[in-house]
LUMPAMI-997188 format. One record per residue (C-alpha): residue in three letters; x, y, z. Coordinates in steps of 0.5 Angstrom, whole numbers. Each point is the difference from the previous one (the first is absolute). Layout:
LUMPAMI-997188
+------+-------+-------+-------+
: resn :     X :     Y :     Z :
+------+-------+-------+-------+
:  Ala :     X :     Y :     Z :
...
+------+-------+-------+-------+
end
This chain:
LUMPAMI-997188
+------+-------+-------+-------+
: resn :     X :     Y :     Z :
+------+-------+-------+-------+
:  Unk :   -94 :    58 :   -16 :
:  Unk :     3 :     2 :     6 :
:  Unk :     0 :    -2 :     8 :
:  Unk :     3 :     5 :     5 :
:  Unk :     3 :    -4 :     6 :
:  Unk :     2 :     5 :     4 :
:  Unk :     2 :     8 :     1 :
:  Unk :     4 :     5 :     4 :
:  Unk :    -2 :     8 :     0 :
:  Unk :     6 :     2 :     2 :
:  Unk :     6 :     3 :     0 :
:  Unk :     6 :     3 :     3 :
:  Unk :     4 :    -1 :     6 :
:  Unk :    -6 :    -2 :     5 :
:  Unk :    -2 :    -8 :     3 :
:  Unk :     4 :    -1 :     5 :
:  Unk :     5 :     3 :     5 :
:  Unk :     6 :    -5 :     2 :
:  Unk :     7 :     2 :     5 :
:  Unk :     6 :     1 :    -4 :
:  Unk :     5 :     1 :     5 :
:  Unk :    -4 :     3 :     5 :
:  Unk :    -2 :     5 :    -5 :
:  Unk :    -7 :    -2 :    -4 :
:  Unk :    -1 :    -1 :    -9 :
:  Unk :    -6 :     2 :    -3 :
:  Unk :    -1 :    -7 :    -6 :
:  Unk :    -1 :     2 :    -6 :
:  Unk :    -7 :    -4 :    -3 :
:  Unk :     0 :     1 :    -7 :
:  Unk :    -7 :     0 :    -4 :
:  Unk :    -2 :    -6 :    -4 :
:  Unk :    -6 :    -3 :    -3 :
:  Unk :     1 :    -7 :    -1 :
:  Unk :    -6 :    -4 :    -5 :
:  Unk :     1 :    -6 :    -4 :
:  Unk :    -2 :    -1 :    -7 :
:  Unk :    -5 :    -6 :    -3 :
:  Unk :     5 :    -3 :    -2 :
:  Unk :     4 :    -1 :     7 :
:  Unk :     5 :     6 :    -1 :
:  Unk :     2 :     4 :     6 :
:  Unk :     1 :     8 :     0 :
:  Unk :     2 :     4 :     4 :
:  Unk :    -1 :     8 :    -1 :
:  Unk :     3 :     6 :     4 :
:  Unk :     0 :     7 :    -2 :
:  Unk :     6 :     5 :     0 :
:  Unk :     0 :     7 :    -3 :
:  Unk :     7 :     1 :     3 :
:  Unk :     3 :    -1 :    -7 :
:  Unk :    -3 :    -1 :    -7 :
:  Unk :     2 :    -7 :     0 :
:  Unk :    -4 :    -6 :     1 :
:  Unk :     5 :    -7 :     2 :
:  Unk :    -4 :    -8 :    -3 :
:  Unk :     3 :    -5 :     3 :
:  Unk :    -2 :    -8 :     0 :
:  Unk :     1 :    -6 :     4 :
:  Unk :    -2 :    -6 :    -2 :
:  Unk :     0 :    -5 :     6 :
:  Unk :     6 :    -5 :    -2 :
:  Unk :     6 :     0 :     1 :
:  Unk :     5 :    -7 :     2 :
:  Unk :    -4 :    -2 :     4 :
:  Unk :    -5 :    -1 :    -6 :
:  Unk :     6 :    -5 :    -3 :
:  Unk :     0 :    -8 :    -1 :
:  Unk :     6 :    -4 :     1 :
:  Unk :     4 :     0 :    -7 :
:  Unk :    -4 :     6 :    -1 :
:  Unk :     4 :     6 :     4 :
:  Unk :     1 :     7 :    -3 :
:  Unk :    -8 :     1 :    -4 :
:  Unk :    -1 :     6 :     4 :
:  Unk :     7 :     4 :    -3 :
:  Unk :    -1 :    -3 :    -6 :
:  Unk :    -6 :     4 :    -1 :
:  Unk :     3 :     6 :     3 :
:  Unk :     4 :     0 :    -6 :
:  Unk :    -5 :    -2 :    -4 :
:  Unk :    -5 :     4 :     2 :
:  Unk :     4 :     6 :    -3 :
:  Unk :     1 :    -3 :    -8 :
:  Unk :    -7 :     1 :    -3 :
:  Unk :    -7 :    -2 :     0 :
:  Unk :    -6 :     0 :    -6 :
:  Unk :     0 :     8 :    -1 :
:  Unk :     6 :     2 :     3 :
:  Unk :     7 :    -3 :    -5 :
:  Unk :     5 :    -3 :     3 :
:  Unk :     5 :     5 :     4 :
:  Unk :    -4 :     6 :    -1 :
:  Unk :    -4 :    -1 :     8 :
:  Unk :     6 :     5 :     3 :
:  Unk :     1 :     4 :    -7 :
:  Unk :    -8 :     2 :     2 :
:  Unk :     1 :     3 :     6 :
:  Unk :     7 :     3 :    -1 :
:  Unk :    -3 :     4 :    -5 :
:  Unk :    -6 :     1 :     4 :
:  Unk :     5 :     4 :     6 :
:  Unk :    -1 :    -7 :     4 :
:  Unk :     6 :    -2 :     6 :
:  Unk :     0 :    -5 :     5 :
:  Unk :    -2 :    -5 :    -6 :
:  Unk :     1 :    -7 :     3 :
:  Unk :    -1 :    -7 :     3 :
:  Unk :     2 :    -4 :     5 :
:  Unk :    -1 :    -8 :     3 :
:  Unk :     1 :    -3 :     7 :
:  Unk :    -1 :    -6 :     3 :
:  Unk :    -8 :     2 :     1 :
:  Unk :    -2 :     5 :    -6 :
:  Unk :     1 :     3 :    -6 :
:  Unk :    -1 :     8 :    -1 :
:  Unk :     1 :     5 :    -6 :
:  Unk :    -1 :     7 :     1 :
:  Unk :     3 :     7 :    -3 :
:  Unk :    -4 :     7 :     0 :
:  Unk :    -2 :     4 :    -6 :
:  Unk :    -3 :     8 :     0 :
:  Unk :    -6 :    -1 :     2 :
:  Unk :    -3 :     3 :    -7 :
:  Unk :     4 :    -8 :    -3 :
:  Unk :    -4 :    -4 :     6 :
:  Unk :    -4 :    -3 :    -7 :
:  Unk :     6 :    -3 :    -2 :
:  Unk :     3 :    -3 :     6 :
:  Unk :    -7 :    -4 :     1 :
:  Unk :    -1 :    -2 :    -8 :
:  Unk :     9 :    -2 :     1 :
:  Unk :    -3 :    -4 :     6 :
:  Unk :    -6 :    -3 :    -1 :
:  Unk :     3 :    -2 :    -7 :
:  Unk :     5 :    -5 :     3 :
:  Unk :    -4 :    -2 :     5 :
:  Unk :    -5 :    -2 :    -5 :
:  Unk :     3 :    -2 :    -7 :
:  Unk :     8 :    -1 :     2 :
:  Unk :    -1 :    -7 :    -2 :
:  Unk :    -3 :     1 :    -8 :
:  Unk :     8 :     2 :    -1 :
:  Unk :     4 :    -4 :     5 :
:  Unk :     3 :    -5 :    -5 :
:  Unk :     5 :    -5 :     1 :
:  Unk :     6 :     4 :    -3 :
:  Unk :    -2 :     6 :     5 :
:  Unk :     0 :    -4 :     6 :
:  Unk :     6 :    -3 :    -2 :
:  Unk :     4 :     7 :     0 :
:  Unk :    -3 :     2 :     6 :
:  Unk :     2 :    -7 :     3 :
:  Unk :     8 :     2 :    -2 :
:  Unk :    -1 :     7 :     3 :
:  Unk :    -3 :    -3 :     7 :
:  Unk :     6 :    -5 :     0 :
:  Unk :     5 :     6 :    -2 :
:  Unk :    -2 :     3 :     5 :
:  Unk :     1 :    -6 :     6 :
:  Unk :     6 :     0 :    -2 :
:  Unk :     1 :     8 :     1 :
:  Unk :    -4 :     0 :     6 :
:  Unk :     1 :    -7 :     4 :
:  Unk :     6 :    -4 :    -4 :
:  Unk :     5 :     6 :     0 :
:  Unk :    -1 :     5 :     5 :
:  Unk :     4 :    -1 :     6 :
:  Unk :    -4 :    -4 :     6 :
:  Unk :    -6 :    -2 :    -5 :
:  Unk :     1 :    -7 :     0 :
:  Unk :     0 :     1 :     7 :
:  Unk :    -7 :     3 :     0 :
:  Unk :    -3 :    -5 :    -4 :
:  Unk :     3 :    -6 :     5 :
:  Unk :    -3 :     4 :     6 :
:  Unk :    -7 :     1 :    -3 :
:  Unk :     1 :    -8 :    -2 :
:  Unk :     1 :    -2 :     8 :
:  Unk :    -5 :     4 :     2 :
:  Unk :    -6 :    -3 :    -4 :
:  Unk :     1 :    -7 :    -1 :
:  Unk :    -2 :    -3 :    -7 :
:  Unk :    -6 :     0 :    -2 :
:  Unk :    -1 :     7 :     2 :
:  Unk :    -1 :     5 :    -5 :
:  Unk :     5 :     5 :     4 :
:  Unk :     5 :    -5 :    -1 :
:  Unk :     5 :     3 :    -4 :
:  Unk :     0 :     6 :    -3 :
:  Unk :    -6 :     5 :    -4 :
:  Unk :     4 :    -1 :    -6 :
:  Unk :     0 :    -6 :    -1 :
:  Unk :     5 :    -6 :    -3 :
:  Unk :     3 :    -1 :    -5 :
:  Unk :    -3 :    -7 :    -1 :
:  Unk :    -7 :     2 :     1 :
:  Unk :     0 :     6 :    -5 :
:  Unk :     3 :    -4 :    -5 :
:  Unk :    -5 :    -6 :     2 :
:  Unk :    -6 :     5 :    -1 :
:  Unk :    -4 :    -1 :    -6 :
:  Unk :    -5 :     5 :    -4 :
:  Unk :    -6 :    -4 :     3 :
:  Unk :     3 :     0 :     7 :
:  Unk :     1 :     8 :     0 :
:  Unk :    -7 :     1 :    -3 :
:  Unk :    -4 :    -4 :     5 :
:  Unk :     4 :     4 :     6 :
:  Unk :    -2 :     6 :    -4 :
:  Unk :    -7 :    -2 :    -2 :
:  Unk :    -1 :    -1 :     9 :
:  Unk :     4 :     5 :     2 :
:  Unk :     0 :     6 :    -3 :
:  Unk :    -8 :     1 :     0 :
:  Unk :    -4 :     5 :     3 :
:  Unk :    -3 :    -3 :     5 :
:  Unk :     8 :    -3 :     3 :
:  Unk :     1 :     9 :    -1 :
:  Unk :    -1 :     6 :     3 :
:  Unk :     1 :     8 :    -3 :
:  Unk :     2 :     5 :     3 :
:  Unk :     0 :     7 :    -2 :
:  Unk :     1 :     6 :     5 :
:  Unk :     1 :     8 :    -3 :
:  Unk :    -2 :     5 :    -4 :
:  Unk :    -7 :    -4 :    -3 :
:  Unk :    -8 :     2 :    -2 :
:  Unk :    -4 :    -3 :     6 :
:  Unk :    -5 :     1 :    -4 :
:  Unk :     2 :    -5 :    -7 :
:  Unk :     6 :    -4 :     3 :
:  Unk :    -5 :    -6 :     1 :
:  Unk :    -2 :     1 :    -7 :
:  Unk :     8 :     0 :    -2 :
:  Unk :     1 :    -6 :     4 :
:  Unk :    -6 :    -5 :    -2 :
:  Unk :     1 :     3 :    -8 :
:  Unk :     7 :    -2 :     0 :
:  Unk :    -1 :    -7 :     5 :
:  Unk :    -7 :    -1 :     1 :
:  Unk :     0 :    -5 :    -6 :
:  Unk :     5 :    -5 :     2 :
:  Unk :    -3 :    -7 :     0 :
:  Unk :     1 :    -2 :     9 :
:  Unk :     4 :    -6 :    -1 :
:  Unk :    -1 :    -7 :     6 :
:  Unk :     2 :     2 :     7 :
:  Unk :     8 :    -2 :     0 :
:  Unk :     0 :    -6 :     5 :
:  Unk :     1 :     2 :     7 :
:  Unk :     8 :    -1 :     2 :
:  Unk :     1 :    -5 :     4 :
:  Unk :     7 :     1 :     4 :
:  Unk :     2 :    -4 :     6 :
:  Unk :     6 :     5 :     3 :
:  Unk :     4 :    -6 :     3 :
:  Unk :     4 :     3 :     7 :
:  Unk :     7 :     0 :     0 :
:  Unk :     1 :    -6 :     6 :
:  Unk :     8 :     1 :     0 :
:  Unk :     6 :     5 :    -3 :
:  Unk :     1 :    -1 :    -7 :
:  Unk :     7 :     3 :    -2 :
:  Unk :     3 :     0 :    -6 :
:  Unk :     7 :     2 :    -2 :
:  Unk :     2 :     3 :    -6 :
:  Unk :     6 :     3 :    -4 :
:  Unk :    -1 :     6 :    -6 :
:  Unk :     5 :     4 :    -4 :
:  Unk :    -2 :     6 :     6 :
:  Unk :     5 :     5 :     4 :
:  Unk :    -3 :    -1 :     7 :
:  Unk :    -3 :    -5 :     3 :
:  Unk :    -7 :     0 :     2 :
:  Unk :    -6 :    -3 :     5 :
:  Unk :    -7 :    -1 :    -2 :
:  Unk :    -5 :    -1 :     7 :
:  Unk :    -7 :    -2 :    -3 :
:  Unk :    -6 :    -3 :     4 :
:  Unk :    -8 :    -2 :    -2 :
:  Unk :    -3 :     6 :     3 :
:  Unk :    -8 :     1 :     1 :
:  Unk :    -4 :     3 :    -7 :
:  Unk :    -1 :     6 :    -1 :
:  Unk :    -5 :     5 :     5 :
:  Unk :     0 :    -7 :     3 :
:  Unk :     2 :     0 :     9 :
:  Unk :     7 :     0 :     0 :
:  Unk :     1 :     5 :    -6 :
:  Unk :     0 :     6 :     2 :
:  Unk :     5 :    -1 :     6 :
:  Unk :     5 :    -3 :    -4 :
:  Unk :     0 :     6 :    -5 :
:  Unk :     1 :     4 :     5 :
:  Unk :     5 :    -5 :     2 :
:  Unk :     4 :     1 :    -6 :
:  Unk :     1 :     7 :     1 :
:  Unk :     2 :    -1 :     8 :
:  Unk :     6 :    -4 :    -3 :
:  Unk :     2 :     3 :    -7 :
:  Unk :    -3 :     6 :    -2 :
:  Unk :     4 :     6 :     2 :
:  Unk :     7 :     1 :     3 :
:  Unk :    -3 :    -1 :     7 :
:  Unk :    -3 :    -6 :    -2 :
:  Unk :     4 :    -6 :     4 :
:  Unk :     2 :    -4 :    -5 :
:  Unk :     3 :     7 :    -5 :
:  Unk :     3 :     2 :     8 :
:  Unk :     2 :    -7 :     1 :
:  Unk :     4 :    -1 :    -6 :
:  Unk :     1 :     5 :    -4 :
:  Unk :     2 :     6 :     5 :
:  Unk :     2 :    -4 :     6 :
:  Unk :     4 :    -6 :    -1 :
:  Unk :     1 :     3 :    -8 :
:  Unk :    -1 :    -8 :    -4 :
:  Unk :    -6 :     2 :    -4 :
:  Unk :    -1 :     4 :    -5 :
:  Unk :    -7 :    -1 :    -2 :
:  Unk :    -6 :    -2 :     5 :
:  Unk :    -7 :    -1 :    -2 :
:  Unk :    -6 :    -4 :     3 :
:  Unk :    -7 :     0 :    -3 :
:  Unk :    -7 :    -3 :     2 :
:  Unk :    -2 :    -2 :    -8 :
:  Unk :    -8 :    -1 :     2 :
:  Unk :    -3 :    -5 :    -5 :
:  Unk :    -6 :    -3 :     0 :
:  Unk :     2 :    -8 :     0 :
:  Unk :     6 :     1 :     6 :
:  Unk :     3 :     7 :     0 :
:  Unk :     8 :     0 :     2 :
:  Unk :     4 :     3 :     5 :
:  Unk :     8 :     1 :    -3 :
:  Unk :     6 :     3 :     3 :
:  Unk :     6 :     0 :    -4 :
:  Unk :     6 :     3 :     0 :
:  Unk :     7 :     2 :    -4 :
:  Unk :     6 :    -1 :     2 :
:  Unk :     7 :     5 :     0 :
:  Unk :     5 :    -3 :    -4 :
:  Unk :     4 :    -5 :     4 :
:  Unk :    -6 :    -2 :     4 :
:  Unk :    -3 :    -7 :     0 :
:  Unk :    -7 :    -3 :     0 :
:  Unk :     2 :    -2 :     6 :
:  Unk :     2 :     6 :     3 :
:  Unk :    -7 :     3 :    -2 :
:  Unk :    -4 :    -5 :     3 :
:  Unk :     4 :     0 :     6 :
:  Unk :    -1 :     7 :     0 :
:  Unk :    -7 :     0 :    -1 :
:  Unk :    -4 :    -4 :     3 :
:  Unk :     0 :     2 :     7 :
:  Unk :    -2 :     6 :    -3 :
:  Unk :    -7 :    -3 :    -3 :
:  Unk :    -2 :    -4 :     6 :
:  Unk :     1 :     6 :     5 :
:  Unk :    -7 :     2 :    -2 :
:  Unk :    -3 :    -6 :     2 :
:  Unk :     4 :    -1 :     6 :
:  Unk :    -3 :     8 :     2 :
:  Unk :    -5 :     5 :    -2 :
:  Unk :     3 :     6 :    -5 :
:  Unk :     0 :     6 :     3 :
:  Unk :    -6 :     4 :     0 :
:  Unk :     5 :     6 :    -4 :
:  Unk :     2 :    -6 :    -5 :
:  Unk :    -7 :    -2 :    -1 :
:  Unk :    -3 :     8 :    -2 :
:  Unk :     7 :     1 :    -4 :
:  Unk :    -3 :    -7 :    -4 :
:  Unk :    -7 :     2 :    -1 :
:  Unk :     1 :     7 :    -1 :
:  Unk :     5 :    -2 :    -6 :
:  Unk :    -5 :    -5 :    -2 :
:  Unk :    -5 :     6 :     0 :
:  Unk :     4 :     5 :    -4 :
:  Unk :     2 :    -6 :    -5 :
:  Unk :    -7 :    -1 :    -1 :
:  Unk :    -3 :     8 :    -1 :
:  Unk :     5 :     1 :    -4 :
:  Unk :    -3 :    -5 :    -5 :
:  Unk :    -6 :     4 :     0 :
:  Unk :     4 :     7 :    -4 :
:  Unk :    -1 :    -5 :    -7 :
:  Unk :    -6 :    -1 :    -3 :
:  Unk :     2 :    -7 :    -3 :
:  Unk :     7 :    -4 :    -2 :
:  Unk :     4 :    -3 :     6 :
:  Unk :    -4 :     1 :     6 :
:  Unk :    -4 :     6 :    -2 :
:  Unk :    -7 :     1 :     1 :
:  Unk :    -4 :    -5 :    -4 :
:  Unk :     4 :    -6 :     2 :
:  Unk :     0 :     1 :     8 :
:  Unk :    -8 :    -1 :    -3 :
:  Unk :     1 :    -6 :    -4 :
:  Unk :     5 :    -2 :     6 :
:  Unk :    -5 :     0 :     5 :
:  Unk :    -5 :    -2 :    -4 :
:  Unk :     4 :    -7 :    -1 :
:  Unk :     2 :    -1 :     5 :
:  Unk :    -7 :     2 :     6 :
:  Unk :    -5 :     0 :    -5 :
:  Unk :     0 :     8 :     2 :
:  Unk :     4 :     5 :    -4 :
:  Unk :    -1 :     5 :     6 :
:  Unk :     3 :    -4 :     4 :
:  Unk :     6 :     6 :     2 :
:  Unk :    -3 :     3 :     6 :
:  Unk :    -2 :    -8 :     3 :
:  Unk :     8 :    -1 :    -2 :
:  Unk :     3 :     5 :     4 :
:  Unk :    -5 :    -1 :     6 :
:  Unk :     3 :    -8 :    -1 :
:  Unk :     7 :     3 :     0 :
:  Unk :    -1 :     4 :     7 :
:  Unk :    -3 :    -5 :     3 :
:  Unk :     7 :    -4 :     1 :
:  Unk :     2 :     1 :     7 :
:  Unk :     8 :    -2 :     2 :
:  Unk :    -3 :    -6 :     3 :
:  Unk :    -4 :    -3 :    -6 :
:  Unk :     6 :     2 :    -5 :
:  Unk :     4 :    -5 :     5 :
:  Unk :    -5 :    -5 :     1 :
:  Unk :    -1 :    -1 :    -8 :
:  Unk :     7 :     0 :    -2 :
:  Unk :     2 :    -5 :     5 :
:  Unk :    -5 :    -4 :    -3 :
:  Unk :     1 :     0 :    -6 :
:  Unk :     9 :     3 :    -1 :
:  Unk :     3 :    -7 :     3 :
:  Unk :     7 :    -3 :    -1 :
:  Unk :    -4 :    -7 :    -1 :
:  Unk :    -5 :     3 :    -6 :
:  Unk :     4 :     4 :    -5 :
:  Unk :     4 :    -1 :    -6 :
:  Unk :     7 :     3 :    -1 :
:  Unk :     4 :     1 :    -6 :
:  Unk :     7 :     1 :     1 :
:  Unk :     4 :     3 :    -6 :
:  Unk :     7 :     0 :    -1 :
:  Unk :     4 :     4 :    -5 :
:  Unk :     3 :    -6 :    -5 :
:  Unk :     7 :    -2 :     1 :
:  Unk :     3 :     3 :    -6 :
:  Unk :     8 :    -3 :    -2 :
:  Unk :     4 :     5 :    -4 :
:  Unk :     3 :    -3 :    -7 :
:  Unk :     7 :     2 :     0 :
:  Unk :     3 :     6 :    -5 :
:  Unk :     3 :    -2 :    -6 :
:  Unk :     7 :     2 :     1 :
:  Unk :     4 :     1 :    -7 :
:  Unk :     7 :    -1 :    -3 :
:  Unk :     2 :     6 :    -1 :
:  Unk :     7 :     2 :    -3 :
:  Unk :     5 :     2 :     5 :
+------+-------+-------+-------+
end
């Protein structure tokens, strides 16, 4: 049994007319139908002839922030799991399958908000890559033991070490997500996890976050290509229909504590250049104030006429690299701007440099020039997405990324319309509410100091 919730006829470049530069952009609105299953699965389905290829992509609606303290990292954690075999399908074969198969872009990623796995077949191969699907969402657990949890545990630590522990500023980072999101959290940290909770977990701890997590009804299926309109509801309730609905996941309970003073951290690590992290707690996504501060992030650090990249890499030449971001999140997104030095710079020097810089555009409206360069580089960042039917960006997951977050996977058009209202003077106001010296957190990192062992000298023979 199937409910429909809602449809969309058309496609192609039609909806909405919005200013670009004192010129005009046709939005595209992609065709969908979304419906739901009995058992609570949520589909989203879109044509596209273009190429005989059909992209299927899951979000399953747990992320970090689904986390209890002592219990960080579940959410990665399965990412890797997810991939090691389930009743029918033997352990490490899931990417031998669709390889074979003539699949690319096979993959899954994790954040503080969701978890997502994808990859595009042929379109004559749809069949397998709904059965290698459903049967991890179903039947992962009937192969999960305590020797396979306990392998994937170690690759996931390893792989801590890899990408936090050992790589210049990666410890710099997880400090910074840890000042912004006081304890308890759950972005506290980072989506990896801790060493001491991955090994804390038990076979039980980790099956219960799977048999509430990974359900259909915490899911939603995107498929977007080269498809059958008039048997693809058939294939999906055949591979997905018979997945028993678990209990509704308990509805998240997070405060987002303000930031009512600067907090500052200052850190050495085995790195060449200095560097500075800026970070303020910022509205949530598509929340008042989210849209001007992206567009915000482009007018300081995107491009080379931006001001911090003019400020600090051309004119006075002390930076190496810029960068500034509105990472929009459901519980409190963050504002960042950080900074690399050049050699022979101290953090110091950076802050010095750069601050003014960022609170110039609370003090005085962007140029209307600068706010159109903005929105057209947000505007082609986003079209461009749409040249790929899935993995990272593609097609199916702007569908899912809409529909996590708005409930609407059409929400494009509405998208762009919010990005065109921001004016020069909505951009000022928000960011001086929001971007202040009194409400950030700055992480400061220094190259250790390294002390050099004096060479052995030898007694030669004179």
């Amino acid at each position: 049994m199937k409910r429909a919730l809602s449809a969309v006829a058309a496609l192609g470049l039609l909806a909405l007319i919005v200013p670009v530069a004192n010129a005009s952009i046709a939005v595209p609105n992609l065709a969908f139908e979304k419906y739901e299953l009995a058992n609570g699965l949520e589909v989203l389905l879109s044509e596209d002839h273009t190429v005989p290829l059909t992209s299927v992509e899951i979000w399953y609606h747990v992320g970090a922030k689904n986390e209890v303290p002592g219990r960080s990292g579940f959410a990665h954690l399965f990412e890797h799991i997810m991939f090691q075999g389930s009743r029918d399908i033997a352990e490490d074969t899931f990417f031998k399958y669709l390889e074979g198969a003539g699949a690319t872009v096979i993959n899954g990623t994790t954040d503080f908000d969701r978890t997502n796995y994808f990859e595009t077949v042929p379109s004559n191969q749809l069949d397998l890559a709904l059965w290698l699907e459903s049967d991890r969402m179903g039947f992962l657990l009937d192969t999960l033991t305590q020797e396979r949890l306990d392998n994937q545990r170690e690759v996931v630590r390893k792989e801590r070490q890899q990408s936090t522990e050992n790589v210049p500023y990666g410890v710099a980072e997880e400090h910074f997500y840890k000042d912004l999101y006081p304890a308890p959290h759950p972005y506290n940290g980072v989506v990896i996890g801790s060493h001491e909770d991955l090994k804390a977990a038990s076979l039980d701890d980790v099956k219960g976050f799977f048999r509430t997590y990974y359900v259909p009804n915490n899911a939603t299926l995107a498929i977007v290509g080269d498809f059958h309109p008039a048997d693809i509801k058939a294939k999906v309730d055949k591979y997905f229909g018979s997945i028993p609905r678990a209990a509704e996941p308990a509805p998240e309970q997070i405060t987002v504590v303000p930031i009512a003073a600067e907090k500052r951290e200052a850190l050495t690590d085995d790195v060449e250049l200095a560097k500075v992290y800026y970070g303020w707690v910022t509205p949530s996504s598509f929340q008042p104030g989210d849209a001007e501060l992206t567009l915000a992030a482009n007018i300081l650090a995107d491009g080379k006429a931006s001001r911090l990249q003019k400020a600090l890499t051309l004119d006075k030449a002390i930076a190496s690299d810029v960068s500034a971001s509105q990472y929009a999140l459901q519980h409190g997104s963050v504002f960042q701007v950080s900074v690399t030095g050049n050699p022979g710079q101290t953090t110091a020097q950076l802050e010095a440099a750069t601050w003014p810089v960022i609170a110039a555009l609370a003090s005085a409206p962007p140029t209307k020039d600068e706010l159109n360069r903005a929105l057209t580089a947000w505007q082609a960042s986003t079209l461009r997405q749409l040249q790929a039917l899935g993995g990272f960006g593609g097609k199916a997951d702007m569908l899912n990324y809409y529909n996590h977050h708005t409930g609407d996977p059409g929400y494009l058009p509405k998208d762009f319309a919010r990005m065109s209202a921001v004016t020069p003077e909505s951009l000022q106001k928000v960011f001086a509410e929001q971007v202040k010296a009194t409400n950030r957190v700055v992480v400061a990192v220094s190259p250790e100091v390294k002390t050099e062992t004096p060479a052995a000298t030898g007694g030669g023979v004179k």
